[in-house]
C-alpha positions as CSV (number, residue, x, y, z in Angstrom):
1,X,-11.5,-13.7,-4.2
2,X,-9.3,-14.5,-1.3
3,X,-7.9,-11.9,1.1
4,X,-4.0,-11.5,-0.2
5,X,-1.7,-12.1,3.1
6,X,0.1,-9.5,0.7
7,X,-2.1,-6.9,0.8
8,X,-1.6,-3.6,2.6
9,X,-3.9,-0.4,3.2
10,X,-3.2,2.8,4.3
11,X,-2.6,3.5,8.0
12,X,-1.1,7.2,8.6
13,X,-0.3,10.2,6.5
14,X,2.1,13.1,7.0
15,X,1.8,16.5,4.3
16,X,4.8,19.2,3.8
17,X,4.9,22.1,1.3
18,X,8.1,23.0,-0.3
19,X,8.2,26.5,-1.9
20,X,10.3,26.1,-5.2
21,X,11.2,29.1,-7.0
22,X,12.3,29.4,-10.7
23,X,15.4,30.5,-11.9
24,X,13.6,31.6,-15.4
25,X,9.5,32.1,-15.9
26,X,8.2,28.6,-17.6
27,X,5.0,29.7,-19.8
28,X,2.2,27.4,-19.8
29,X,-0.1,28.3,-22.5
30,X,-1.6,31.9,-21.1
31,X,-0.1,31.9,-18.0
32,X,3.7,31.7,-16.9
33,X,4.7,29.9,-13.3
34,X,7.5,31.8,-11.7
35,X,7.6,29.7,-8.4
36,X,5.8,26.0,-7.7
37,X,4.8,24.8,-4.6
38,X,5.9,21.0,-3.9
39,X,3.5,18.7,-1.9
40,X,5.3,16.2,-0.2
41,X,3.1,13.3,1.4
42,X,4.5,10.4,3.7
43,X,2.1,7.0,4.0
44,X,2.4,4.3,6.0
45,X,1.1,1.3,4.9
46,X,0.2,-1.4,7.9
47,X,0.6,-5.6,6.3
48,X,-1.3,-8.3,7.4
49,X,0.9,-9.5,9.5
50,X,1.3,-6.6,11.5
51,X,4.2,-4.7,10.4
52,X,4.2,-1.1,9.1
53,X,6.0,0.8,6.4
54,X,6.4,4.3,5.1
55,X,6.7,5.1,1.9
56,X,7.5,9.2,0.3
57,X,5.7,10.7,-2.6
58,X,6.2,14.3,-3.7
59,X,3.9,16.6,-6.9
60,X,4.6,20.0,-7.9
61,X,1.6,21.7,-7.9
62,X,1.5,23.3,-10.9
63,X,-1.2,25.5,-11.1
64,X,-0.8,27.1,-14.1
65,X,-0.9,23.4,-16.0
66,X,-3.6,22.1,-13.6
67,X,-6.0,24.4,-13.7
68,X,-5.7,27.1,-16.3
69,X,-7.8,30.1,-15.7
70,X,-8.7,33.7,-15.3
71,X,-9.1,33.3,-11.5
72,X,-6.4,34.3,-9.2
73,X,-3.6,32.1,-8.8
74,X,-3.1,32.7,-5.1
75,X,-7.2,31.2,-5.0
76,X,-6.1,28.6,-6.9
77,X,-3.1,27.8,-4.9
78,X,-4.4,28.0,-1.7
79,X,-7.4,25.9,-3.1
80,X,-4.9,23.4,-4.1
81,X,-3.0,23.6,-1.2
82,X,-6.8,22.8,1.0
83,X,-7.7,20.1,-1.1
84,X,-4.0,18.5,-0.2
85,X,-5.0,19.1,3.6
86,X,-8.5,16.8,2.7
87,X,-6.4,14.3,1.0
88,X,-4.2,13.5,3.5
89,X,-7.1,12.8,6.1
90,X,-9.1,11.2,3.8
91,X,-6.1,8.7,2.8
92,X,-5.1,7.7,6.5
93,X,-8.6,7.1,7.3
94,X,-9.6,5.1,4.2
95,X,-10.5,1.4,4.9
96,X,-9.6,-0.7,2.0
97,X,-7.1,-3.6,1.8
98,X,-5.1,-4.5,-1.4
99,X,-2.3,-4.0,-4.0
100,X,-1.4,-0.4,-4.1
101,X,-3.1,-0.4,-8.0
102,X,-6.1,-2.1,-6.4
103,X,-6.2,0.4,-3.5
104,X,-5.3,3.4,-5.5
105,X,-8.3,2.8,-8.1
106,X,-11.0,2.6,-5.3
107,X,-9.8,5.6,-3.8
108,X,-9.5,7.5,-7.5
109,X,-13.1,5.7,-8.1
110,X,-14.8,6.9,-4.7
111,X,-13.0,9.1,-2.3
112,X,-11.8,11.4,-4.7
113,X,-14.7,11.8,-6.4
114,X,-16.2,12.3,-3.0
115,X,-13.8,15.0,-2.1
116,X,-13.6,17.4,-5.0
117,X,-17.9,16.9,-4.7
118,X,-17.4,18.3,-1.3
119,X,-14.9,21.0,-2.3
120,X,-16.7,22.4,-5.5
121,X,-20.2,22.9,-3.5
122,X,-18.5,25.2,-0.7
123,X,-16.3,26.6,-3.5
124,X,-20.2,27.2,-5.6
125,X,-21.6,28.8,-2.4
126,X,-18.6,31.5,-2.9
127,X,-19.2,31.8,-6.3
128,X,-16.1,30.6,-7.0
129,X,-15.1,28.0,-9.8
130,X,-14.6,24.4,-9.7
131,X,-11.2,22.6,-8.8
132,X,-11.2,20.2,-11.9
133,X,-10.4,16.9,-11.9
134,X,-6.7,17.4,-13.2
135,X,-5.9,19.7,-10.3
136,X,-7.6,17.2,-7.9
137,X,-5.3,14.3,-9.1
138,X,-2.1,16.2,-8.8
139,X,-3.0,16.7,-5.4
140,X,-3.4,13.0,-4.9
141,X,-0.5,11.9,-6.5
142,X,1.9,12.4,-3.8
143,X,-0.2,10.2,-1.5
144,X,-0.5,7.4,-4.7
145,X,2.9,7.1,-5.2
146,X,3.7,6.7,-1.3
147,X,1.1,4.3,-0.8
148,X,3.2,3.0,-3.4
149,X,6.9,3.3,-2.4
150,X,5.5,2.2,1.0
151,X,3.7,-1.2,-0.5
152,X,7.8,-2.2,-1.9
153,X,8.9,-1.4,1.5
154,X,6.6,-3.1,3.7
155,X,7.7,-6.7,1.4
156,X,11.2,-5.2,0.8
157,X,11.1,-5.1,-2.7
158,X,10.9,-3.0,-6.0
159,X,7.7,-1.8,-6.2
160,X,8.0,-2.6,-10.0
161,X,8.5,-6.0,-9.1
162,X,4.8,-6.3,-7.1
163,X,3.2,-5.4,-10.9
164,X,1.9,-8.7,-10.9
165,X,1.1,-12.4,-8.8
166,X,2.0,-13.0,-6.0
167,X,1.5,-9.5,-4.7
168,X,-1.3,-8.5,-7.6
169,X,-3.7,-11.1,-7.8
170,X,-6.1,-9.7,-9.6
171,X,-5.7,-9.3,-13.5
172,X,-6.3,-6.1,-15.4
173,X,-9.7,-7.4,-16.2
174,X,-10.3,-6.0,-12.8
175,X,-9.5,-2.3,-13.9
176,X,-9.8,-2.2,-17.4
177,X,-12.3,-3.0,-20.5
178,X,-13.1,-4.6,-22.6
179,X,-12.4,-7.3,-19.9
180,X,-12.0,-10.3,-22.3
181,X,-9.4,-8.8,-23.8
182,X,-7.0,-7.9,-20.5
183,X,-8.0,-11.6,-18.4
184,X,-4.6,-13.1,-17.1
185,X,-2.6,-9.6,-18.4
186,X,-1.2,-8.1,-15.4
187,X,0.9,-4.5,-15.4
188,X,4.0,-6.8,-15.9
189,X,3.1,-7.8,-19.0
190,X,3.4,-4.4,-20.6
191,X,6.3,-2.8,-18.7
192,X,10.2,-3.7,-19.7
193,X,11.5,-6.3,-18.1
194,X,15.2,-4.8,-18.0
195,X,14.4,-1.2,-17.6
196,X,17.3,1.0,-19.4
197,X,19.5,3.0,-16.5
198,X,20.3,5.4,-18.9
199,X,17.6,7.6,-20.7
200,X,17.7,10.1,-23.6
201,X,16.3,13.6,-21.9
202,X,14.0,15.8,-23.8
203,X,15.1,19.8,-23.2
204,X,12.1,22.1,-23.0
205,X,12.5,25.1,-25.0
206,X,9.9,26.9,-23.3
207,X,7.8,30.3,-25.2
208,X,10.0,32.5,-22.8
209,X,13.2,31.0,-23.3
210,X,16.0,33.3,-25.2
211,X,17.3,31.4,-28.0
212,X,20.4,33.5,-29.6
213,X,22.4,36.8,-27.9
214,X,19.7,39.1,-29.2
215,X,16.7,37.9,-27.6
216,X,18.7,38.5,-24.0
217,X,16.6,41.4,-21.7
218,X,19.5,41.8,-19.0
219,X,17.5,39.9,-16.8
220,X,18.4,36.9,-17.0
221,X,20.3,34.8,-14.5
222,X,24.0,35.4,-13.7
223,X,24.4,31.5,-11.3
224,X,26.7,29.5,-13.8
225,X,23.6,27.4,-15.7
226,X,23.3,28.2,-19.1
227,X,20.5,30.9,-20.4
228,X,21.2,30.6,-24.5
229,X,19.6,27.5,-26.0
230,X,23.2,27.0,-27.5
231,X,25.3,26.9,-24.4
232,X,22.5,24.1,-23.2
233,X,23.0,21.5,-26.0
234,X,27.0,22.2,-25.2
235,X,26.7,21.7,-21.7
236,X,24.7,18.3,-21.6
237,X,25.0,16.9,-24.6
238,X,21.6,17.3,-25.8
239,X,19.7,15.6,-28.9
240,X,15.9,16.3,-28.0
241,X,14.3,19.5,-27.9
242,X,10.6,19.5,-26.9
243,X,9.4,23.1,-28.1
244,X,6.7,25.1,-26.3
245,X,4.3,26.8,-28.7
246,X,1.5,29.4,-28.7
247,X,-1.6,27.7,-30.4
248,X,-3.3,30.9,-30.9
249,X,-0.5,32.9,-33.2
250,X,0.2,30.6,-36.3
251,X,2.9,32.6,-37.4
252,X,4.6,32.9,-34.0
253,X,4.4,29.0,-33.5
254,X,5.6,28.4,-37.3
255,X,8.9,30.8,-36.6
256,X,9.5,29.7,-33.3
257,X,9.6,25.9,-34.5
258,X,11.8,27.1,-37.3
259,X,14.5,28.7,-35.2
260,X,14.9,26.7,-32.6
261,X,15.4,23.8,-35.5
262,X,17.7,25.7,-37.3
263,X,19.8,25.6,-33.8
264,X,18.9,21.8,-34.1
265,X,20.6,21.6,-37.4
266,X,23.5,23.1,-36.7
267,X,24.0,21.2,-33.2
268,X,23.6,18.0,-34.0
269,X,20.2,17.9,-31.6
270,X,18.4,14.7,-33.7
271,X,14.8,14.9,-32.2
272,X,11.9,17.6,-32.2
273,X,8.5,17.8,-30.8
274,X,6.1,20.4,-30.6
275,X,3.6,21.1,-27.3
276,X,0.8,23.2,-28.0
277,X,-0.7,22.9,-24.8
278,X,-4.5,22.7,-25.3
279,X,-4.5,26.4,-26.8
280,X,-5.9,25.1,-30.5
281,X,-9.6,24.6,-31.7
282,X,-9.1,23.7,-35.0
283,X,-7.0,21.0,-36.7
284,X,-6.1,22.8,-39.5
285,X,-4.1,25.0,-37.7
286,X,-1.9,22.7,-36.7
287,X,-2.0,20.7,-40.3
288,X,-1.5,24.0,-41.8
289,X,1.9,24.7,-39.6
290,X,3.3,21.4,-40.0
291,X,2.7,21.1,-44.0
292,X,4.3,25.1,-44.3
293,X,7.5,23.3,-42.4
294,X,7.2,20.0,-44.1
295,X,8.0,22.0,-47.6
296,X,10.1,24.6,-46.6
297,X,11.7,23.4,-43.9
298,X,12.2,19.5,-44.9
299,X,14.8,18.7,-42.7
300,X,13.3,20.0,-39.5
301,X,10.3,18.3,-40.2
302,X,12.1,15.0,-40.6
303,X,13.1,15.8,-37.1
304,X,9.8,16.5,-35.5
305,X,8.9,13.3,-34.1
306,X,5.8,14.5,-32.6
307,X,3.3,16.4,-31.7
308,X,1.9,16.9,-28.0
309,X,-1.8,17.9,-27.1
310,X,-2.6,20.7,-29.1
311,X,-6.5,20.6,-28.4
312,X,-9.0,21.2,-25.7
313,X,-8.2,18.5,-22.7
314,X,-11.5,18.2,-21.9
315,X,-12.2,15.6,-24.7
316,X,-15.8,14.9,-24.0
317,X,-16.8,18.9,-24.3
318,X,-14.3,19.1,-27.4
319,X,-15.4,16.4,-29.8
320,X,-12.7,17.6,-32.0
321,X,-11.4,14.6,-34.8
322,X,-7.9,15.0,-34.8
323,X,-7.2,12.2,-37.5
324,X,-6.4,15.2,-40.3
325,X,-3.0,15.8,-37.4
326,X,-2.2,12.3,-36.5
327,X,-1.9,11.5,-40.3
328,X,1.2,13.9,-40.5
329,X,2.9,13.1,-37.2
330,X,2.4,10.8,-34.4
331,X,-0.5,12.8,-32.1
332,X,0.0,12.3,-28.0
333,X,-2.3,13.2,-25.2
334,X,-1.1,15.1,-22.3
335,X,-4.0,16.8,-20.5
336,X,-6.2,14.8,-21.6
337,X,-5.1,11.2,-20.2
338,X,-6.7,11.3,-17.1
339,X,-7.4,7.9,-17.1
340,X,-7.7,4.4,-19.3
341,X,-11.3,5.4,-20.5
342,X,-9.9,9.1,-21.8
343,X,-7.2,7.2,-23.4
344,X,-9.8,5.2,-25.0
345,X,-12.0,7.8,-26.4
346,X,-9.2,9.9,-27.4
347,X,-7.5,6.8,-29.5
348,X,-11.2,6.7,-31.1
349,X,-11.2,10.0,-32.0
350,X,-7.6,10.1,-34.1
351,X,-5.1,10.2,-31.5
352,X,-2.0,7.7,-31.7
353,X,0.3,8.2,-28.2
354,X,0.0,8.9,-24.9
355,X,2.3,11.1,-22.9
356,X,1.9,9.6,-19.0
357,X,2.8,11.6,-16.2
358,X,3.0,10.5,-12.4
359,X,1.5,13.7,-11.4
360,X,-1.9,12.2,-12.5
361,X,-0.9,9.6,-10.1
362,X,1.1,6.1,-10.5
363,X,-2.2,4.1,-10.2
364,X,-3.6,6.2,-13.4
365,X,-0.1,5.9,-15.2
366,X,0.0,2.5,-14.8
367,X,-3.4,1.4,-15.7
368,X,-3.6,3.6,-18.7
369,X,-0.5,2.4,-20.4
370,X,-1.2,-1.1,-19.8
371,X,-4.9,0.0,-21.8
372,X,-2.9,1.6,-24.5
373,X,0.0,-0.9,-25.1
374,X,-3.0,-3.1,-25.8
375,X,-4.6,-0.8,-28.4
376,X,-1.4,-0.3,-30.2
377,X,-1.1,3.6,-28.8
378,X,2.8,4.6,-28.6
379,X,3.8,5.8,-24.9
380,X,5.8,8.8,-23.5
381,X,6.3,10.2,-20.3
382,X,6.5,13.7,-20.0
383,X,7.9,15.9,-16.9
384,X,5.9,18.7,-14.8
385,X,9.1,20.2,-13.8
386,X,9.9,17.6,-11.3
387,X,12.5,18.6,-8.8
388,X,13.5,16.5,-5.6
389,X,11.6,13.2,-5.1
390,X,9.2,13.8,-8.0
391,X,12.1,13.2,-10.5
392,X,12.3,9.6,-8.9
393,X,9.0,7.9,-9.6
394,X,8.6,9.8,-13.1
395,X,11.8,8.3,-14.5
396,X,11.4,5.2,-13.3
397,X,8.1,5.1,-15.2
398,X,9.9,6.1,-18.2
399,X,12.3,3.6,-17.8
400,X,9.9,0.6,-17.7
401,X,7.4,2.3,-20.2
402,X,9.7,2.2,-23.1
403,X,8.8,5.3,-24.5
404,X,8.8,6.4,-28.4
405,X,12.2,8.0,-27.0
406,X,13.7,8.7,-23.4
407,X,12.0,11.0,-21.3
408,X,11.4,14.8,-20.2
409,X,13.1,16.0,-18.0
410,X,13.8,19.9,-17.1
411,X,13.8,20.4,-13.4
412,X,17.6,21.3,-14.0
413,X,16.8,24.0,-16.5
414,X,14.3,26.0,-14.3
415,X,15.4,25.3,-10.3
416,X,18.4,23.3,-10.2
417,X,19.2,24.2,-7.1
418,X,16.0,22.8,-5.5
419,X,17.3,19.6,-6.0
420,X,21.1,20.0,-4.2
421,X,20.4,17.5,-1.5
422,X,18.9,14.5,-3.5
423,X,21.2,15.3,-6.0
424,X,24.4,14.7,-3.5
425,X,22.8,10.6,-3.5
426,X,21.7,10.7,-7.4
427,X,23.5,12.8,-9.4
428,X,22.5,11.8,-12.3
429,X,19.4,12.5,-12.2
430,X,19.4,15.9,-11.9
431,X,21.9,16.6,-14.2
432,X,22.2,15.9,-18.0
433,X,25.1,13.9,-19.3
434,X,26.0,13.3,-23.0
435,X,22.5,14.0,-23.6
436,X,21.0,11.7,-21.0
437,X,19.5,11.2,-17.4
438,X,21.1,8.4,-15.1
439,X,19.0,6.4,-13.0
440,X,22.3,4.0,-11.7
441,X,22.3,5.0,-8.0
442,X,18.8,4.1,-7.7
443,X,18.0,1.1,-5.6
444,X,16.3,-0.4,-2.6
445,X,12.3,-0.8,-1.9
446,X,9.6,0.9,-3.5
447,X,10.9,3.0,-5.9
448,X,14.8,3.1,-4.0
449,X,14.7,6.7,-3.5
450,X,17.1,6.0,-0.5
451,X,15.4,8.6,1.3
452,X,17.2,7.7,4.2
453,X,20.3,9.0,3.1
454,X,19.3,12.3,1.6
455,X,20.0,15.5,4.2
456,X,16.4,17.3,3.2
457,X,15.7,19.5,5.9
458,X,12.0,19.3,5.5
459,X,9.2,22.3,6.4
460,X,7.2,20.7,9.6
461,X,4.0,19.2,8.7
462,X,1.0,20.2,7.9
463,X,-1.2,20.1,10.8
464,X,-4.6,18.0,9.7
């Protein structure tokens, strides 16, 4: 095929870390995150005419969701925090020409690969464990989605508007199989064409969050956000409550469910779902929870629209058949959705959604809802606590994904004040209105952050 006179590649980098702590601990499964760090990566893209662009792309490094574990978290973080170092070399020096999809696969399909090789030997010589590959692509992620946001710049458009010719050449039988089936298809085929500026938002009720009066400590928060579940769905409006459960205490989970849709009823809050994140082993216990609410509960289980990753995310160690759970609620992958191919095994195995998030990277999010659009699989895009810039790009996927409803979104409820500066030029996405996020002020190249005009005094950079 024909060089592009479209195509770009990557021609500097520039990493900060911004320390984010919570207002309230977020569990995760075993583990609880009281404070995140933030990579932010800047990449400029050089065209082939010449000119140069830069384009902004920020992850939380979530370690606790990444890369679950008994090790210490301050190994993990700072192991994290490394691997960021690597990736921002490893991105300005990499020598391919292309689409930002095109460019972002080969480097997901080779230099990454190559890096987190590199990593886990030295990290084997210390007898420590292995940076898996969920970590690995949340560290790449801010340098995706600023190849990205640069790549709309440098041709001074929306980068949602390069999702097919004449920027993207190639079709999707370039990425994705069975080839026969995607020839002609690009991205644009399967995104919305008139992306929604408003969006339903999905609260998180997370295992730690007080509910009613009585399950206040006197620690909580005195900084005029709400702390009661209650005074929440007042304050924004809300009608979606994603519920964070145990997996490994049935009753817990079944009673935690059941009060927080009680609240439901009683607020007018129309939507459920429940996130077991990767804690179960055995479909029965989640077949056995559900059916237990389905008959004494009926109304809440109307509710619960459905249920988020409760097994294992490695799906090739777990061969676990989850058809027994998809046949009682729709059944999404989180964790597991690396990638197109673990989309396609877990959509073999029983699985009926996938929940996208841009922390995987845009390139991954992209390719592996165009793969299950095509296979019928219902879409979501779920949040990773994104303050700052990482709120952009993660709605605007959920805006043009057109999700089985709205998107999650809870940045607000555990460090609103992170956001305060990108907040003063888009307030409405960082703060819940009648029950919905509001992606109006957004415009401009790449993703229109309009970073520009946001007064973020950033950390200096990370010397590489």
């Amino acid at each position: 095929m024909a060089a592009n006179p479209l195509d770009a590649r990557p021609a500097a980098t520039q990493l900060h870390f911004l320390p984010v702590q919570t207002r309230m601990p977020l569990k995760f499964g075993p583990e609880t995150l009281t404070s995140v760090t933030c990579a932010r990566a800047a990449v400029t893209v050089a065209g082939r005419n010449g000119r140069t662009a830069t384009g902004w792309g920020e992850t939380p490094l979530s370690v606790q969701w990444v890369w679950p574990s008994s090790a210490p978290y301050a190994e993990r973080h700072e192991a994290l925090k490394a691997l960021c170092r690597d990736l921002a070399r490893d991105w300005a020096a990499f020598d391919a020409w292309g689409h930002p999809l095109e460019v972002g696969a080969r480097f997901l399909g080779d230099a990454l690969p190559a890096r987190v090789k590199a990593a886990n030997a030295r990290r084997a010589e210390r007898g420590e464990e292995p940076i898996p590959w969920l970590a690995a692509l949340a560290c790449c992620s801010p340098f995706d989605l600023a190849f990205h946001d640069a790549y709309g710049a440098l041709h001074g458009v929306d980068i949602y508007a390069t999702y097919g010719p004449p920027h993207l050449a190639a079709d999707l039988a370039e990425f994705l199989e069975p080839a026969k089936e995607f020839r002609d298809r690009h991205p644009r085929h399967f995104l919305a064409s008139s992306p929604p500026k408003r969006l339903p938002a999905w609260h998180l009720v997370g295992g730690l969050d007080p509910l009613e009066p009585g399950d206040l400590t006197g620690a909580e928060p005195d900084d005029g956000h709400p702390v009661l579940l209650r005074d929440w769905i007042a304050r924004d409006g809300l009608r979606c409550l994603k519920v964070k459960l145990r997996g490994t205490d049935a009753r817990w989970d079944r009673e935690r469910l059941e009060r927080v849709g009680r609240i439901a009823l009683e607020t007018g809050v129309e939507h459920l779902s429940a996130d077991f994140n990767c804690t179960v082993q055995d479909p029965a216990y989640v077949c056995e929870i559900l059916d237990q609410l389905e008959r004494d509960e009926p109304e809440i289980h109307r509710r619960l629209l459905y249920v988020e990753q409760p097994f294992p995310y490695d799906l090739e160690a777990h061969a676990i058949d989850v058809g027994e759970v998809s046949a009682r609620k729709p059944l999404f992958m989180d964790e597991s959705a690396h990638n197109w191919r673990l989309v396609r095994l877990g959509l073999h195995r029983g699985w009926t959604g996938v929940a996208l998030k841009t922390c995987k990277t845009q390139t991954e999010a992209i390719l592996s809802l165009c793969w299950a659009r095509a296979h019928g699989m219902r879409i979501m895009v779920q949040d990773l606590t994104n303050p700052m810039l990482a709120q952009i790009p993660h709605l605007r996927l959920a805006a043009h994904a057109e999700t089985i409803l709205g998107v999650e979104t809870n940045a607000m409820q555990f460090y609103p004040e992170a956001s305060v500066p990108e907040a003063r030029v888009h307030p409405g996405l960082y703060r819940r209105r009648d029950g919905c996020v509001d992606l109006s002020t957004l415009g401009g190249p790449g993703f229109g952050m309009r970073v520009q005009e946001i007064a973020r005094k950033l950390p200096p950079p990370e010397p590489l």
